[in-house]
C-alpha positions as CSV (number, residue, x, y, z in Angstrom):
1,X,0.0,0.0,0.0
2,X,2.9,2.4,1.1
3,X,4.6,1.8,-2.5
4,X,1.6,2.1,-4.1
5,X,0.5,5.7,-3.0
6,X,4.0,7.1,-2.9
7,X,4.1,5.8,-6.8
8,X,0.7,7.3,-7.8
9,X,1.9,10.6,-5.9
10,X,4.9,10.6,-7.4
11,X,2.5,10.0,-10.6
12,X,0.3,13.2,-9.5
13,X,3.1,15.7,-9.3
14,X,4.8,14.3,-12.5
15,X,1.1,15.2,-14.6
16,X,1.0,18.3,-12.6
17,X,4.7,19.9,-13.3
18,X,4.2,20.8,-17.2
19,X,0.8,22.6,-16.2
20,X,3.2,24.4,-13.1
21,X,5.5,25.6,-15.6
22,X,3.0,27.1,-17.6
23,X,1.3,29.3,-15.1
24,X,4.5,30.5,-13.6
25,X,5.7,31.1,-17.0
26,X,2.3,33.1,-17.8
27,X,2.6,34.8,-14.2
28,X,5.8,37.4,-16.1
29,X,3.6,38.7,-18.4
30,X,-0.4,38.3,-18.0
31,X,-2.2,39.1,-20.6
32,X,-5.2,41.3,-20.4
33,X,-7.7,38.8,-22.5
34,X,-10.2,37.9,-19.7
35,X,-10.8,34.0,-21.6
36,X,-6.9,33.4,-21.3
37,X,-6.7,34.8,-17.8
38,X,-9.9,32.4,-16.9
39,X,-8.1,29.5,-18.3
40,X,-5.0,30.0,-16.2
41,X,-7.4,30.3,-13.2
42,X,-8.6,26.9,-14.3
43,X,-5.1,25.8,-14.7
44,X,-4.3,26.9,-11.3
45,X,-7.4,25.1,-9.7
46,X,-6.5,21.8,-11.5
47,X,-3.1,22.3,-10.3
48,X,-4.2,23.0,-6.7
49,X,-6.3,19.5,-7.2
50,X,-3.5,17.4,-8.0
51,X,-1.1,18.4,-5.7
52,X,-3.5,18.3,-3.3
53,X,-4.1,14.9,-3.7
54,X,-0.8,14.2,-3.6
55,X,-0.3,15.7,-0.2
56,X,-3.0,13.7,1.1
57,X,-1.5,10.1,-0.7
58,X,2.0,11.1,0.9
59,X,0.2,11.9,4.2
60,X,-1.5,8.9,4.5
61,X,1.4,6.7,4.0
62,X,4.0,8.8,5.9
63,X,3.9,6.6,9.3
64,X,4.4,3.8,7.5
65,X,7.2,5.1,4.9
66,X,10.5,2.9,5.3
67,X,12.3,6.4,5.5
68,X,9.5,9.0,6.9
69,X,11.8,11.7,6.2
70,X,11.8,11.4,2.2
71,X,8.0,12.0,3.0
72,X,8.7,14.9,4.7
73,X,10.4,16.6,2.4
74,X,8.3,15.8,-0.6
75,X,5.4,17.1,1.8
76,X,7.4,20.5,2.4
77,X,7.8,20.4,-1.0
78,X,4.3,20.5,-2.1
79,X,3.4,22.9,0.5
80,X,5.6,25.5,-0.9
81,X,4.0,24.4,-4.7
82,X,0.7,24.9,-3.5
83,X,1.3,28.1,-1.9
84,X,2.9,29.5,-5.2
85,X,-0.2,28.4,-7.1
86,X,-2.4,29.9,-4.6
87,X,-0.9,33.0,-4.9
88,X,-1.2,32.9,-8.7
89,X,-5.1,32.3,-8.5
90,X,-5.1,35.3,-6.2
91,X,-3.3,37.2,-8.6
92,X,-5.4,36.1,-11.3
93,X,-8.6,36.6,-10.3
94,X,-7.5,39.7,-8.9
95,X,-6.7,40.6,-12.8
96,X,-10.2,39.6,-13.5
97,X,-12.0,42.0,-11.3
């Protein structure tokens, strides 16, 4: 079971990295079309999904991890993800008002 969740988080954050790099790319220059800037909130809330869930599969398995500190970090990790996409909804729907 331990394996098996830290492979399909591993799995979640691997399908989520190509959709990070495209909002923090778009975060240096937003563009002023409300549709694009409504995608990229989407983007952000599918991204906030996914790493989310990864969080929880590391979470539940950390206890049982044969090294509880790899979990750790990858947990850290995410946290600090998931901030940085929150703070590019923020911004986004900020741009949207």
């Amino acid at each position: 079971r331990v394996k098996k969740s830290m492979n399909d988080a591993a799995g979640l954050i691997r399908d989520a990295a190509p959709l990070y790099a495209e909002l923090a790319g778009a975060m240096n220059q937003l563009p002023d079309d409300a549709a694009v800037l409504r995608e990229l909130v989407g983007k952000a809330d599918r991204l906030t999904v996914k790493l989310g869930d990864a969080r929880l599969l590391y979470s539940s398995v950390k206890s049982d991890a044969p090294d509880p500190s790899v979990v750790d970090r990858r947990l850290a990790q995410l946290e600090e993800l998931l901030s940085s996409v929150e703070e590019c909804r923020k911004e986004l729907k900020k741009r949207l008002q």
